[in-house]
C-alpha positions as CSV (number, residue, x, y, z in Angstrom):
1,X,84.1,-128.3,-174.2
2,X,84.6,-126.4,-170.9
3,X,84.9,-123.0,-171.2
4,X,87.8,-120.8,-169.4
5,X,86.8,-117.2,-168.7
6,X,89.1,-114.3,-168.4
7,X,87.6,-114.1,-164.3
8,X,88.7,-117.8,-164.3
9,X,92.2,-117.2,-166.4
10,X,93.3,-114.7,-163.9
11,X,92.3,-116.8,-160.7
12,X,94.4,-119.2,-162.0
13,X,97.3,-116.6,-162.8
14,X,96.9,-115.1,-159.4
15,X,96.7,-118.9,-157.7
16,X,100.0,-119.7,-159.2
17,X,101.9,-116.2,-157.7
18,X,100.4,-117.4,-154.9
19,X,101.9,-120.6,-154.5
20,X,105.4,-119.8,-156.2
21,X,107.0,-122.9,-158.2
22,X,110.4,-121.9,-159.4
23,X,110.0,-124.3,-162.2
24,X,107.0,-122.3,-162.9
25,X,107.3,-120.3,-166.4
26,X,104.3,-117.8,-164.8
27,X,106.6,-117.7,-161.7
28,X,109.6,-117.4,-163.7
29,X,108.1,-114.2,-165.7
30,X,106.2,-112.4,-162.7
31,X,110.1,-112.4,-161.1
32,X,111.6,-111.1,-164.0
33,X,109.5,-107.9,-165.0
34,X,112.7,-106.9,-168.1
35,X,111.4,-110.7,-169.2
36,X,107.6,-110.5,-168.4
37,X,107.6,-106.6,-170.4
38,X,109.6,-108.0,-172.9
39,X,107.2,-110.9,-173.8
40,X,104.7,-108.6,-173.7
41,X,106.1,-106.8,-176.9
42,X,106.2,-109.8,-178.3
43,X,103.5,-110.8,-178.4
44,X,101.9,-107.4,-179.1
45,X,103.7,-107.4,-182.2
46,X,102.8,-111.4,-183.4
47,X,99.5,-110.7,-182.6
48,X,99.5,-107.5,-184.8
49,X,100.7,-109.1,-187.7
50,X,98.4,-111.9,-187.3
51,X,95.7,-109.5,-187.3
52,X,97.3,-107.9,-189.9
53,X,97.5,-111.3,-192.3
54,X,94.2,-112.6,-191.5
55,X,92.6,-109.3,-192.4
56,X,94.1,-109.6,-196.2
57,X,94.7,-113.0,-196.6
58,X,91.7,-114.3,-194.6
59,X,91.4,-118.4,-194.3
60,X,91.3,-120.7,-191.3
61,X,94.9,-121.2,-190.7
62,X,95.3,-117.1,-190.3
63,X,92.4,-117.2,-188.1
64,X,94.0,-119.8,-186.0
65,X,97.2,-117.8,-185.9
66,X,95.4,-114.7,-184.6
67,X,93.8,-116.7,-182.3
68,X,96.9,-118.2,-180.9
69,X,98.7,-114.6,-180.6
70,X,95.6,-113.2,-179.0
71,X,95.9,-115.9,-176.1
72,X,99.3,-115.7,-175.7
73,X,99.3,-111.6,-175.3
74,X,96.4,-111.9,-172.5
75,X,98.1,-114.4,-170.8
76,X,101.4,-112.7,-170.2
77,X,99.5,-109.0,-169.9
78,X,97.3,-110.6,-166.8
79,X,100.9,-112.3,-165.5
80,X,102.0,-108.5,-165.6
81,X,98.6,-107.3,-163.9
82,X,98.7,-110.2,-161.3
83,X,102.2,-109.6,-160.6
84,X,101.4,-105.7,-159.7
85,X,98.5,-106.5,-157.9
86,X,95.8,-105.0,-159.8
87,X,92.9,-107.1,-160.6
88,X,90.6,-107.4,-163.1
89,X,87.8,-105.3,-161.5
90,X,90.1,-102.4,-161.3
91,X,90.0,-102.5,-165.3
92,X,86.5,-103.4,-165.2
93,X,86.0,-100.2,-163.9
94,X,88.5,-98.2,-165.4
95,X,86.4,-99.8,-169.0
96,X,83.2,-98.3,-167.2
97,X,84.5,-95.1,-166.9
98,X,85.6,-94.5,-169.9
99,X,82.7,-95.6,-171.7
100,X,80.1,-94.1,-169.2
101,X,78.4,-97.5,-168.0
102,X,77.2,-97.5,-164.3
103,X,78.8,-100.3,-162.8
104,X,76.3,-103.0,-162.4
C-alpha cells in the first residue's frame, strides 16, 4: 500500500487551489470560508465523539470510525490552511517553538 503523508496531502490540497475546478468540492469549500469553517466544526465534533466511543466501547468498528473522523477533520483544516496561504512549515515551526525543538 502507498502511503500518503501529510507533506504530500497538502501538496495535493494546495495543487487543486491552484488549478481551480468549480466542480471541485476542495474548490467549492476554499471559496466558501462560512462553509469550509462550518465543516470544520463538524467534523471537530464527529471526531470527538468518535474518540469519545472508541475510548469506552473499544472494538474495530469504533476504531475505524475514529479513523474516518480524524481524516476527514485534517482534510478540511489543511483546505482552510491552504486556502489562507499558510503552509505546513509555518506550523512546523510554530510545533517547534512551543515545545523547544531546534528546527532541524
Amino acid at each position: 500500500m502507498t502511503q500518503l503523508n501529510f507533506l504530500q496531502l497538502f501538496e495535493l490540497i494546495q495543487q487543486k487551489l491552484a488549478q481551480p475546478n468549480h466542480n471541485s468540492y476542495t474548490h467549492k469549500l476554499a471559496n466558501n470560508p462560512q462553509l469550509l469553517v462550518q465543516k470544520i466544526g463538524e467534523e471537530g465534533v464527529e471526531t470527538t465523539i468518535a474518540g469519545l466511543l472508541s475510548a469506552l466501547q473499544p472494538n474495530q468498528q469504533n476504531s475505524q470510525n475514529l479513523i474516518n473522523e480524524s481524516c476527514d477533520l485534517i482534510y478540511h483544516l489543511f483546505v482552510l490552511l491552504a486556502s489562507q496561504n499558510i503552509s505546513l512549515e509555518q506550523l512546523y515551526s510554530e510545533l517547534y517553538q512551543r515545545n523547544n525543538i531546534k528546527n532541524v
